[in-house]
C-alpha positions in Angstrom: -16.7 89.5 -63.1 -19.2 91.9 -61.8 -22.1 90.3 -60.1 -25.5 91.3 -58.3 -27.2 89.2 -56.1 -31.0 90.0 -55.4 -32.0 88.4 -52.2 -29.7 87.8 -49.5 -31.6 85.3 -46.9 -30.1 81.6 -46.4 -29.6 81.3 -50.5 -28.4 84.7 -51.6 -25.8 86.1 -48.9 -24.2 82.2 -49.3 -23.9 82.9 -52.8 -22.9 86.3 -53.1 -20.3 85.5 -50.1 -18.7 82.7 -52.0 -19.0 84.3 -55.6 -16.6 87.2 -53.8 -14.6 84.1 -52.6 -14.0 83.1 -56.0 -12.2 86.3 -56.9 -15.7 88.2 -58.2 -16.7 91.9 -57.9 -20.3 91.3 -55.9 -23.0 93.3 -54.6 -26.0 91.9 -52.8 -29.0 93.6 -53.1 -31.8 92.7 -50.5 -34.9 95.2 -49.1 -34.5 94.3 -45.4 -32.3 97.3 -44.2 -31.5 95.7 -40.9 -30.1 92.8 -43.3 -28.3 94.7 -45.7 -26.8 96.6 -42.3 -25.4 93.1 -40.2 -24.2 91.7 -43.9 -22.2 95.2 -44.3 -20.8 94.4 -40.9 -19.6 91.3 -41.8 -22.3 89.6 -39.9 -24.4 86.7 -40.7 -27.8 87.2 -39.7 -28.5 83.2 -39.0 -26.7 80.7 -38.6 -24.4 78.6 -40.6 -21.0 77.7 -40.3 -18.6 79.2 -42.3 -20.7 82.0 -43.5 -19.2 84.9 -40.8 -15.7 83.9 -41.5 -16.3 84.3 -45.0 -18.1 87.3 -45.3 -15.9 88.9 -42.7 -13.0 88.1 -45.3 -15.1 89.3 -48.7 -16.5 92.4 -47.4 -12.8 93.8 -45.2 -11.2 93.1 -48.9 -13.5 94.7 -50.8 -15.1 92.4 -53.0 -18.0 92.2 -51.8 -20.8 94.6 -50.5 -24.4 95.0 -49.8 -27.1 97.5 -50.2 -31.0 98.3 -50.0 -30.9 100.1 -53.6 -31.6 98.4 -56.6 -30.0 100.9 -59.1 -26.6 99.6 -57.1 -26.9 96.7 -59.6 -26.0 98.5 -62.3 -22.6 97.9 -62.3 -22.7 94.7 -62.5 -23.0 92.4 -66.0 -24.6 89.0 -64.2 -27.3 88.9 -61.8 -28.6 86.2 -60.3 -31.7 86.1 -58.4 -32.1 84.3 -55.1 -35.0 85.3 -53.5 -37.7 83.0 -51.6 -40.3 81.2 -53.2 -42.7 79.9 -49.7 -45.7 78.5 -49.7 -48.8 80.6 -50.3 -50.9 81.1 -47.2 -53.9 79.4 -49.1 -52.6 76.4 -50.8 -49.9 74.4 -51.5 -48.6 76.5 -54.4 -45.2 78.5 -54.4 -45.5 82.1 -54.1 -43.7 83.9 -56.5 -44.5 87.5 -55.4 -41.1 88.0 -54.6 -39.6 86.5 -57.8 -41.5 88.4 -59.7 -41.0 91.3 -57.8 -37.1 90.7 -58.0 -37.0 90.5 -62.0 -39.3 93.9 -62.2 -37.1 95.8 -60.1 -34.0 94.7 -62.3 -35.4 95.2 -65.8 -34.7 99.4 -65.5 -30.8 97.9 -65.0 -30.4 95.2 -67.5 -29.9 95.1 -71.5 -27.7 93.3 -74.1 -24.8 91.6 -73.0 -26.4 91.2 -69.3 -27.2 87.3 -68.0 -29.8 87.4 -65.5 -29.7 84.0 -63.6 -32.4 82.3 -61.6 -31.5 80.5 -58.2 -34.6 80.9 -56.7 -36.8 77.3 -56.8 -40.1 78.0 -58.7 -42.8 75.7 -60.7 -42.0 74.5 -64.0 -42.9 77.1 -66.7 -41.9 79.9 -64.4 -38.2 80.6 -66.8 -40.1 80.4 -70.1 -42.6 83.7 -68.9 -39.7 85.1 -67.2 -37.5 84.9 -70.1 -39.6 86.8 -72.7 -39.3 89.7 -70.3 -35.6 89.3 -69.8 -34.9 89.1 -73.4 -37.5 92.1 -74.0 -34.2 94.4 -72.6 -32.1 92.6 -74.6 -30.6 90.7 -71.7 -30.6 86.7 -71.7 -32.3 84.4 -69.3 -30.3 81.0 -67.7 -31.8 79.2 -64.3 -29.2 77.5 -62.4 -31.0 75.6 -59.4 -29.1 75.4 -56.1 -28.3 72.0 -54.0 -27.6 73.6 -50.6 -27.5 71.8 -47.5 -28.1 74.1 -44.3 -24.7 73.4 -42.1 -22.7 72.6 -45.6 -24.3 75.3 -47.6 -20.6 77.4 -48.4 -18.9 74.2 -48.9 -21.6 73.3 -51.5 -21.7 76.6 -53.1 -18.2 76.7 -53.2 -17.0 73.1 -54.1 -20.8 72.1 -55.5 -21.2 68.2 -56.5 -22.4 69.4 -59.8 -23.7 72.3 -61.7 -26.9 72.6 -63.8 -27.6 75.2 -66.5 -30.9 75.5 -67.6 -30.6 78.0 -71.2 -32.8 78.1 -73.9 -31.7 76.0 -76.8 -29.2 77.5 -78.9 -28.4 80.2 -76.6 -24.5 79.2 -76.0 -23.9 82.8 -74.8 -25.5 82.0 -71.3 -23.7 78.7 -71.0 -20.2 80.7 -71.6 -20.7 83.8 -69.4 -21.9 81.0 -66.5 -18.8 78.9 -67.3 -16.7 82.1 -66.7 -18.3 82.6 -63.8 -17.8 79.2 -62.1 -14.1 78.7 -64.1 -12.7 77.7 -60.8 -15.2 75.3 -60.2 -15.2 73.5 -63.2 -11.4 73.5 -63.1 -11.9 70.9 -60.6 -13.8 68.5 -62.9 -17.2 69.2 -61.4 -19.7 68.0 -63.7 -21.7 70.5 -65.6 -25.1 69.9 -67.0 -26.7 72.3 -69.8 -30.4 71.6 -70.0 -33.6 73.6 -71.2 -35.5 75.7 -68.7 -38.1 73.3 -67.7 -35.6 70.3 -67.3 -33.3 72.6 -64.8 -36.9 73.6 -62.5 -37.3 70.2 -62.8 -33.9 69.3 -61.4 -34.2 70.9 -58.1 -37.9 70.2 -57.4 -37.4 66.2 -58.4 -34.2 66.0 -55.8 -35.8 67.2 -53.1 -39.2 64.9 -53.7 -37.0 61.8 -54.2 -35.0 62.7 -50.6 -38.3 63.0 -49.0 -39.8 60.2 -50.4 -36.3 58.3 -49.0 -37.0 60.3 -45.6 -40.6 59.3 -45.5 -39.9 55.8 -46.5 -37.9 54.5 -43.6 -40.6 56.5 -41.1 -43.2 54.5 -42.7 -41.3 51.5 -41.7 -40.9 52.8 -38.5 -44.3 53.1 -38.0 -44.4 48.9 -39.0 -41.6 48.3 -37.0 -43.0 49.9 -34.0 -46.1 47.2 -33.9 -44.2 44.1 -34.6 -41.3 44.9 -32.2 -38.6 45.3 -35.1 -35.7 47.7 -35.0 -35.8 50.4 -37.6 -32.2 51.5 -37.7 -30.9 47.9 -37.8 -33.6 47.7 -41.1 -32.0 50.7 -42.4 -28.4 49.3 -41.9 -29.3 45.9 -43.8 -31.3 47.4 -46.6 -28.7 50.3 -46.5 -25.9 48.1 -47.9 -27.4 47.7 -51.0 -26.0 49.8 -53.5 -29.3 50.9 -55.3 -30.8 52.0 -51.6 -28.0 53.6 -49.8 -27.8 54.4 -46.3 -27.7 57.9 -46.7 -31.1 59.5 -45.8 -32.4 56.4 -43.9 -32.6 57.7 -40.7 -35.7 56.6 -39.1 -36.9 59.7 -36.9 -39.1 63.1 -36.1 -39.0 63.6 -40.4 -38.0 66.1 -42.4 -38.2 69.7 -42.0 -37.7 73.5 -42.7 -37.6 75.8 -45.4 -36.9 73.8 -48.7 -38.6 70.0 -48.6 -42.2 70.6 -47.3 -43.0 73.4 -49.2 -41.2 72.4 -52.3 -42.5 68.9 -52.3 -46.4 70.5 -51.7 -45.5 73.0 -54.5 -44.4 70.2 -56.7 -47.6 68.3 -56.6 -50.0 71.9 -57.0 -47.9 72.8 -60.1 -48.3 69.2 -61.4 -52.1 69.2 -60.8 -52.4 72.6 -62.5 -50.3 71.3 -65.5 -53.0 67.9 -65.5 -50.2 65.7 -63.7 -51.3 65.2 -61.1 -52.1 61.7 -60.7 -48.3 61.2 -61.2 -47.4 63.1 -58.2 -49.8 61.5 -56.1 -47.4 59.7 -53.9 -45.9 63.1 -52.6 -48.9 63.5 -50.6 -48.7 60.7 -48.6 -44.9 61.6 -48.1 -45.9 64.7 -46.7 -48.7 63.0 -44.7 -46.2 60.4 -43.2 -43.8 63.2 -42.5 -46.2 64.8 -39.9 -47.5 61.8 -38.5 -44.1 61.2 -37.2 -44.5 64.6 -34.9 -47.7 62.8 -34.0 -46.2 59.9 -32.8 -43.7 61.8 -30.3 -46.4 63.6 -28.6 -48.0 60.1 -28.2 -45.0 58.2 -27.4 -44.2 60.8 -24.7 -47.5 60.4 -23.4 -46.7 57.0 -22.7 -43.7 57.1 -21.0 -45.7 59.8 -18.8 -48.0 57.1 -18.0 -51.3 58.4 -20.1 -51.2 62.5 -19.3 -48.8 65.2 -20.1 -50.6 67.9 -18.6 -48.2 69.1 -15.6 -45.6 67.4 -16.8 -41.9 68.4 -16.5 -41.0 67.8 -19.8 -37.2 68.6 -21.3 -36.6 69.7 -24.9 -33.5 69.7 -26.5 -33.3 70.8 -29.6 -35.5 73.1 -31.7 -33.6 73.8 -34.7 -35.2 71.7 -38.3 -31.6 69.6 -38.4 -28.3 70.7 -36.5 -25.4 73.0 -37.7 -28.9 75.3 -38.3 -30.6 77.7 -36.6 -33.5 77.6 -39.2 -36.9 76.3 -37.1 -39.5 76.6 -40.4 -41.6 74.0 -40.3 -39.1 72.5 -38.0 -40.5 69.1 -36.3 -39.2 69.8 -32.7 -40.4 73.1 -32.1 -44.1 71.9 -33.3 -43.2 68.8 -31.1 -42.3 71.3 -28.2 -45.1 73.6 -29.2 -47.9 70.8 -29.2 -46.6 69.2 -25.6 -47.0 72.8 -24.3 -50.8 73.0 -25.6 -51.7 69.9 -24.1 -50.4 71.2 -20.3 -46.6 70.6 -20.6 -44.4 72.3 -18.6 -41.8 72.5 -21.4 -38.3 74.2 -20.9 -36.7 73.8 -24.5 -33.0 74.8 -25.6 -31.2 74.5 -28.6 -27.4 76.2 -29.5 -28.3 78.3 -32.0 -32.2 78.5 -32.5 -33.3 79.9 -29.3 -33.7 83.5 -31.0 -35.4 82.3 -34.4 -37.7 80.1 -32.1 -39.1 82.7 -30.1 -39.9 84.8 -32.9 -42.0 82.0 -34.3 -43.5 80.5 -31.0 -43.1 82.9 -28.2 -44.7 81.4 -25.4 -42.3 78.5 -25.1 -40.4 78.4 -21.9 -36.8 78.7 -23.7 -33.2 77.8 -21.2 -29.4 78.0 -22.4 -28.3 75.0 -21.3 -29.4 71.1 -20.9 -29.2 71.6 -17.5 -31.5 74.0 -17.1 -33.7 72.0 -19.4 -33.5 69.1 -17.6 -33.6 70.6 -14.1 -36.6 68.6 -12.1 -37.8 66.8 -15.7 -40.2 64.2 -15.7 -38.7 63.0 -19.3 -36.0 64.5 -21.9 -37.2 64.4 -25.2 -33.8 64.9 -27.7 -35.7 66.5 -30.9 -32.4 67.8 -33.0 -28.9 65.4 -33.0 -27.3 68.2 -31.8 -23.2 66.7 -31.6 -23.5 67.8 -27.6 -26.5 65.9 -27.3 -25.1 62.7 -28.9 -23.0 63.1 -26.4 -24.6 63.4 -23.3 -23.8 61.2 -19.9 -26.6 59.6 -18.8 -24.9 59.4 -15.9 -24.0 63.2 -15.4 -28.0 63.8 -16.7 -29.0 61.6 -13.7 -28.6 63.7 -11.0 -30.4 66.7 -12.5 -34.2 65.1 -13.9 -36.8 64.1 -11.5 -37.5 60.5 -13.9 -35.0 58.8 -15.4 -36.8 58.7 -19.0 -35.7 59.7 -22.6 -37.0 59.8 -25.8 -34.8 59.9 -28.5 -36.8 61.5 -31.6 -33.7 61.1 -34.4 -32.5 57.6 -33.1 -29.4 59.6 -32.3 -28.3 58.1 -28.8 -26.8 54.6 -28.1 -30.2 52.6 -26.1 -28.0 50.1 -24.2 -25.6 53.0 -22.9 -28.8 54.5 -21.4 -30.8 51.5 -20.4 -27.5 50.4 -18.8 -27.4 53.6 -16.8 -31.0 52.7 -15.4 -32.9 54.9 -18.0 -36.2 54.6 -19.7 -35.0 54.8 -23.1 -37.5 55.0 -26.1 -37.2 56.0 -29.7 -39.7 56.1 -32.9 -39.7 52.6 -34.8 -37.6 50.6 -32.0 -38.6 48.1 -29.5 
């Protein structure tokens, strides 16, 4: 099939990448020209494994290319739209400038027998308006929410745990033309669901309040655990084996971050508010307000171990990136962590393998090293802020004969205490004695 895709950042160059994969004719369509130029290339312009490899392969065969000009859609008979939805500079509601935007620039290009499909996460009651446009032209209007996970997001495009279809009722035109284009999907069984609009924006925006509620959870406990002497991960592990909790999503730790939870959980709860729900989204807040605390606690924890002061401290960061396998650092809790330890008269030295680059752009006056050892050169502590494989698998006793102290803090419960506490370290972690 013949397939646009408007918006090529984390979402839309995964998508249009692995639509080529699956045998499609695909052009991406984004306004960055730098973008559209590296993408061309058959380079990824962030991180995420899989993604060069596969685009190398899409674009050399010629199935799939990108460009800056709309009009280059018009060969094409599906379109979805994968643009970014953040958080507006003034509240907690989405901004859909660039959604809107998106389906404006496409209407000139569009008309009967055209599906125009929304990927993009937006509030509840965003399709319905939308769709009158679409279906002004002729065209039809389907939203079919992602589930990506940064690090697994080609293997979840490509071999997805299920597929939702959010049509208007009746409209079995949209649900076929979407079947075609995921046949090879659903040939291996992967469960489809056909819903109406606002169930499908529902769909995405419920998932990702119900994983950080799961998130936030177990940091609240941490918080408990940390006053009473308990151990958080071993409470995880117990409550983990039953089958309605799950241990998945119970790791005790700096919280959740980047581009998708905060600011879809924040939109969530201003959409509900606006729609007179908003008493029964209540709860989000205090997820959210857990979830930062949690970077609150590190900078205070790390105080401690530095016996009350952290101004001119040597203090080691490793890790910047929101979750490994990602060089994404919005809203990331270790660069704030770094960022905050800094302000307060830190002499930080931070590293990370693949979010040095975006980190600088965000918080330039970080002191930002290649390696752990330069990092931990002369430290007074090592704070591990991103479970980073090759920090999991650090040797205290190699890490020894670089720092100045012999102390680490382990923000995602990611290292083994009694390996370090047996090397002679000072080992501390949120929510554990």
């Amino acid at each position: 099939m013949k397939i646009s895709v408007i918006g090529c950042g984390y979402l839309g160059a995964v998508h249009a990448a692995s639509m080529a994969k699956l045998g499609h004719d695909v052009v991406g369509i984004d306004v960055d020209a730098a973008k559209v130029e590296a993408l061309s290339q058959g380079h990824a312009p962030f991180y995420e494994p899989g993604l060069p490899e596969l685009l190398s392969e899409t674009v050399d065969n010629g199935s799939l290319r990108f460009s800056a000009d709309i009009s280059q859609a018009s060969g094409a008979t599906v379109h979805f739209i994968a643009v970014g939805t953040p958080q507006q500079a003034d509240s907690n509601a989405a901004d859909l400038r660039f959604v809107d935007a998106a389906f404006e620039a496409l209407l000139p290009f569009i008309g009967p027998g055209h599906l125009v499909v929304g990927k993009s996460t937006v509030p509840v009651g965003t399709a319905q308006r939308l769709a009158e446009i679409i279906e002004a032209t002729g065209a039809s209007l389907a939203w079919n929410p992602e589930f990506l996970r940064e690090g697994f997001a080609v293997q979840d495009t490509i071999s997805p745990d299920r597929l939702v279809y959010g049509v208007r009722p009746g409209d079995d035109s949209a649900s076929a033309i979407l079947d075609d284009v995921y046949s090879s999907i659903l040939a291996q069984e992967t469960p489809r669901i056909i819903t109406d609009f606002a169930t499908a924006e529902l769909v995405k925006v419920a998932a990702n309040a119900f994983l950080a509620t799961k998130i936030s959870f177990i940091n609240a406990m941490a918080e408990v655990a940390e006053v009473v002497g308990a151990d958080v991960t071993q409470l995880a592990d117990a409550i983990g084996h039953d089958q309605r909790i799950g241990r998945r999503f119970l790791n005790a730790g700096l919280g959740f971050g980047g581009g998708c939870l905060p600011k879809d959980i924040r939109a969530f709860m201003a959409r509900a508010s606006e729609l007179g729900a908003g008493e029964a989204l209540s709860f989000l807040g205090e997820v959210d307000a857990i979830n930062l605390r949690r970077r609150e606690r590190m900078v205070d924890l790390c105080r401690e171990v530095l016996g009350g002061t952290i101004e001119g401290a040597k203090i080691a960061v490793l890790g910047l990136a929101f979750k490994p396998e990602s060089d994404d650092v919005r809203d990331s809790p270790a660069l704030d962590v770094a960022a905050r330890l800094s302000e307060l008269g830190g002499i930080v030295r931070a590293t990370d393998p693949h979010a040095i680059e975006t980190s600088r752009r965000v918080r330039p006056g970080l002191d930002y090293v290649e390696t752990v050892a330069e990092a931990a050169k002369d430290a007074d502590v090592v704070l591990v802020l991103t479970e980073w494989r090759e920090y999991r698998a650090i040797d205290p006793a190699e890490l020894e004969s670089i720092v100045s102290v012999r102390a680490i803090l382990d923000g995602r419960n990611c290292l083994d205490p009694v390996q370090w506490r047996e090397a002679g370290w000072t080992y501390r972690a949120l929510g554990r004695p």
